[in-house]
C-alpha positions in Angstrom: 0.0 0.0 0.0 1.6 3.3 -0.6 2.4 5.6 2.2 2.0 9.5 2.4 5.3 10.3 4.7 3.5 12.9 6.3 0.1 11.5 6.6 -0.7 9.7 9.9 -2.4 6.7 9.3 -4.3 4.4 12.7 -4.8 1.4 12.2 -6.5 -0.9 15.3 -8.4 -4.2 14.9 -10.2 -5.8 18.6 -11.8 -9.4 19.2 -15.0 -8.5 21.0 -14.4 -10.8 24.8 -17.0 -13.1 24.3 -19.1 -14.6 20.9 -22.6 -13.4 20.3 -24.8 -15.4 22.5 -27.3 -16.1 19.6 -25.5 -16.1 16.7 -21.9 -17.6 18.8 -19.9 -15.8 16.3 -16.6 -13.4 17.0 -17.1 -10.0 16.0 -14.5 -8.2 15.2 -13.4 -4.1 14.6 -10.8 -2.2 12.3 -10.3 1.2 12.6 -8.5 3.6 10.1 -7.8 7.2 9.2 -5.5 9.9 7.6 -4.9 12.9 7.5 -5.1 15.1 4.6 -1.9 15.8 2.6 -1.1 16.8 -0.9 -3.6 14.7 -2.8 -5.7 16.3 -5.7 -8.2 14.0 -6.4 -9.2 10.6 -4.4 -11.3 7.3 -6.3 -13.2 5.0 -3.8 -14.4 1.8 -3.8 -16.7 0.4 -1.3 -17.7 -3.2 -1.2 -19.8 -4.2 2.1 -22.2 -7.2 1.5 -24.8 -7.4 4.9 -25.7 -5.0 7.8 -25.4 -1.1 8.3 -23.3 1.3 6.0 -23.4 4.8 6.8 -21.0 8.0 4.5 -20.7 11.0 5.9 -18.3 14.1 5.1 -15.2 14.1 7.0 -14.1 16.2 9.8 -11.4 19.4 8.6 -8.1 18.0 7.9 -9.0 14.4 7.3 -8.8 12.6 4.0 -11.0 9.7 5.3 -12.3 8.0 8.6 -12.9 4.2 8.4 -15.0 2.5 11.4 -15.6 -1.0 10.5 -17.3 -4.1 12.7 -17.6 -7.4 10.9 -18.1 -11.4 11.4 -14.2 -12.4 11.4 -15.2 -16.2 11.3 -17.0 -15.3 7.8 -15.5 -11.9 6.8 -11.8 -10.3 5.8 -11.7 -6.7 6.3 -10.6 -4.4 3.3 -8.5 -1.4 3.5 -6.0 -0.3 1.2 -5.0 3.4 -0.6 -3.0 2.6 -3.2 -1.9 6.4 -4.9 -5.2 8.1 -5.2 -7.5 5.2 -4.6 -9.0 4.0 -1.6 -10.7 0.6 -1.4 -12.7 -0.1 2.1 -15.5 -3.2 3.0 -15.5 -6.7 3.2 -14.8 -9.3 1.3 -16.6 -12.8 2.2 -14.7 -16.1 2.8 -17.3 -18.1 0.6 -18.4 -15.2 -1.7 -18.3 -11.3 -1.6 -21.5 -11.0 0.0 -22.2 -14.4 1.9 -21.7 -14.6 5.7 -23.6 -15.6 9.0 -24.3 -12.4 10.5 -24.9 -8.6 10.0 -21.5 -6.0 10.0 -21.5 -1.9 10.5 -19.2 0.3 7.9 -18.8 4.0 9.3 -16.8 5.5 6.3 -16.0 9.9 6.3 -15.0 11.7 3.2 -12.8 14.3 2.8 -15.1 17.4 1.4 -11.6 19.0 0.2 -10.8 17.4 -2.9 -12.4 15.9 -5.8 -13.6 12.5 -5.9 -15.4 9.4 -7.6 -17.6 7.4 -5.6 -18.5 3.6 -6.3 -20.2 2.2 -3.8 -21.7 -2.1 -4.2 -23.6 -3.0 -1.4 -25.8 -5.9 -0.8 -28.6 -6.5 2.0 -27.6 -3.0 3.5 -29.5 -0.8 5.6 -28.2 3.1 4.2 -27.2 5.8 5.4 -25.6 8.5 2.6 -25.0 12.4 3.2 -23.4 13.8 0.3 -23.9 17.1 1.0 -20.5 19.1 0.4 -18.4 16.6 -1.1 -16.5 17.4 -4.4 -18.5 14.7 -5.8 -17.0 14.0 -10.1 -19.1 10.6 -10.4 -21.0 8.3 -8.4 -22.3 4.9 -8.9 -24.5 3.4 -5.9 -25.2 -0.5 -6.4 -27.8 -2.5 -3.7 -29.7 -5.7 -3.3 -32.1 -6.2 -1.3 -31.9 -2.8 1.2 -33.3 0.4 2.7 -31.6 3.7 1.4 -31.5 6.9 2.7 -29.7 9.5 0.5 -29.5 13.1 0.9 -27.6 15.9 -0.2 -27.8 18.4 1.9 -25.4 21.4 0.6 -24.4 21.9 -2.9 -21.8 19.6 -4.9 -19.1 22.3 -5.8 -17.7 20.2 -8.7 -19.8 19.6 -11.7 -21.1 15.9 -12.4 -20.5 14.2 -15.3 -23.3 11.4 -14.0 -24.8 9.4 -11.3 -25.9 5.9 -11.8 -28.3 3.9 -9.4 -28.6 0.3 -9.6 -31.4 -1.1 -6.7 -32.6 -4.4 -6.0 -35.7 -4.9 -4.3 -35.6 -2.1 -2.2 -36.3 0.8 -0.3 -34.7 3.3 -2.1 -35.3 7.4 -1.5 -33.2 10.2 -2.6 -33.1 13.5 -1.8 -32.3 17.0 -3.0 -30.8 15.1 -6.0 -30.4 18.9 -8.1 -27.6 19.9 -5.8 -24.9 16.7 -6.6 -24.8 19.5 -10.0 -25.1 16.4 -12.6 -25.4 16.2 -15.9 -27.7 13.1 -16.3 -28.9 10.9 -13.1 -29.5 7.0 -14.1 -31.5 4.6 -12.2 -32.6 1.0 -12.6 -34.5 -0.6 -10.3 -36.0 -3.9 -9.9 -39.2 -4.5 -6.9 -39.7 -1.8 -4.4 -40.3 1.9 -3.6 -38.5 4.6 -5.5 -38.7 7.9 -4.3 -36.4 11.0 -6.3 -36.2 14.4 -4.8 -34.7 17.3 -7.4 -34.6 19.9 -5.0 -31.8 22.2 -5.7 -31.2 22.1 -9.2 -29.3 24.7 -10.8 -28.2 23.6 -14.0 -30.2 25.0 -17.1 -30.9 21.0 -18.3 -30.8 17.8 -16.5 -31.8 14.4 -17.7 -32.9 11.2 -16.5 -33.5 8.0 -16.8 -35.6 5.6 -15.1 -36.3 1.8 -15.6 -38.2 -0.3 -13.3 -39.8 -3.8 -12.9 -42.4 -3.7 -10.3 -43.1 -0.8 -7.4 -44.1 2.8 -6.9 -41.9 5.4 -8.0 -42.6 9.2 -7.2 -40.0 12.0 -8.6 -40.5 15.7 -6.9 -39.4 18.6 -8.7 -39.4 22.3 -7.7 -42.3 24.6 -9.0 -40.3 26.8 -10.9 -38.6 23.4 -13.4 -39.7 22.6 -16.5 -41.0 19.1 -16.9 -40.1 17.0 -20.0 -41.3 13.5 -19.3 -41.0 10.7 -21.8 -42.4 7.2 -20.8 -43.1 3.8 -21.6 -44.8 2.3 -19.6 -47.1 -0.5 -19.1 -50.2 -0.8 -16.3 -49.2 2.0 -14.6 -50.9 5.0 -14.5 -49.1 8.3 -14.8 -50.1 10.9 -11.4 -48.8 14.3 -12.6 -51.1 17.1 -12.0 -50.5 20.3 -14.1 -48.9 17.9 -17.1 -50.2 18.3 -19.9 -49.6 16.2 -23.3 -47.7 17.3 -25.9 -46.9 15.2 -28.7 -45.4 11.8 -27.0 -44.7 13.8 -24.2 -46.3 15.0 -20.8 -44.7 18.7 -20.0 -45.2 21.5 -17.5 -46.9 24.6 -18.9 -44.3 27.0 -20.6 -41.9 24.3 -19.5 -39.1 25.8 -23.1 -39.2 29.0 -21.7 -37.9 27.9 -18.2 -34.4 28.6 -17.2 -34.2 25.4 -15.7 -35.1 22.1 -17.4 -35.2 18.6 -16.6 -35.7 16.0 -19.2 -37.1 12.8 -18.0 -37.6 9.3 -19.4 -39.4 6.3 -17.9 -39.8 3.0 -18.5 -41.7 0.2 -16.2 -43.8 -2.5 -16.3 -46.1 -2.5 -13.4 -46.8 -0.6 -10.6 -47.5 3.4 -10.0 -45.7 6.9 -11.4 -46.5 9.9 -9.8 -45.0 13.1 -11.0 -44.9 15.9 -7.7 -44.5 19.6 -8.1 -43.2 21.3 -4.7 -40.3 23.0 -3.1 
């Protein structure tokens, strides 16, 4: 792994005293962080299979905080920068994602420099603030999880894209406009979709949804324009104030907003609404 001579790096790893009583398992703990030095840019991986995962910004002068409590009988912790990329999870004895029992990853970000985010997580429960981060790409993989993803200050860095891939899932996502991207992706397979563009800026956005089987409800601010696109198949469209024009349902006087967001929908059964609010 390469070393930054003037970053401090802490490393610490503890066997819990005693096995869980149900499960009889030995949970373990790795800690890690370092300080930040002269890096410019920062790529990170995350690979955590079953439990809790929860990203946060980091606090001033770190380049990244790892907490991380896993099954050792089932698990092998993952921690490695290597240049300008940091990989961090677990990687599974009998399979990345197989294992008895449930872990926690803790993981801070340094808000400082730019980054790309790839996160594949399994049967995770979610936790994700973005807000702040210097955020170039991200790509957010889950199975069968609950997700929680906000963005709660503005992305300083344009976006070339963000791509969601969700099993069947809880999935919600908010204040999407402010990650300042220039197309947001999402395919989805059974479950409950929920996209918040709060905070867009950018004079066009566009995205793209597919989906098998769930409800899925995008909010975008009053003052957008609406484009939508769709393809769907038993499921009704919810969009009051849409209107249709040509193959397309659109806000009134949606060209001569100064802020647009193109969207295109694909899914086979279920519910779409369309919600206009702040």
């Amino acid at each position: 792994m390469a070393r930054n001579p003037v970053a401090a790096l802490v490393l610490a790893a503890t066997l819990s005293a005693a096995p869980d009583a149900l499960l009889a398992q030995a949970s373990a703990r790795m800690q890690a962080s370092r300080q930040l030095g002269d890096e410019s840019e920062l790529t990170v991986f995350v690979e955590f299979g079953r439990g809790e995962f929860e990203l946060r910004p980091a606090e001033p002068g770190q380049l990244y905080r790892v907490q991380l409590r896993y099954d050792e009988e089932a698990y092998d912790p993952i921690h490695q920068l290597s240049g300008s990329q940091l990989t961090v999870g677990v990687d599974g004895r009998d399979g990345p994602s197989r294992g008895s029992s449930s872990g926690e990853l803790r993981l801070a970000l340094s808000d400082r420099i730019p980054m790309d985010l790839d996160l594949e997580l399994g049967a995770v429960r979610t936790d994700i603030e973005l807000g702040g981060l210097r955020l170039r790409s991200l790509e957010l993989s889950t199975g069968a999880s609950e997700t929680d993803l906000r963005v709660s200050t503005p992305n300083p860095v344009a976006m070339t894209s963000v791509e969601f891939e969700v099993g069947a899932a809880s999935f919600e996502a908010t204040d999407l406009g402010r990650l300042n991207a220039e197309t947001v992706t999402l395919e989805a397979g059974v479950g409950e979709v929920r996209l918040d563009f709060g905070g867009l800026q950018r004079p066009e956005t566009r995205v793209s949804v597919e989906m098998g089987l769930g409800s899925l409800e995008i909010r975008i601010p009053s003052d957008v324009g609406i484009h939508l696109t769709r393809s769907t198949f038993l499921v009704p469209l919810d969009a009051p104030g849409l209107v249709r024009e040509g193959e397309a349902d659109v806000s009134p006087g949606w060209e001569a907003s100064p802020v647009k967001i193109y969207l295109s929908v694909e899914a086979a059964f279920g519910r779409l609404s369309v919600v206009r609010g702040n």
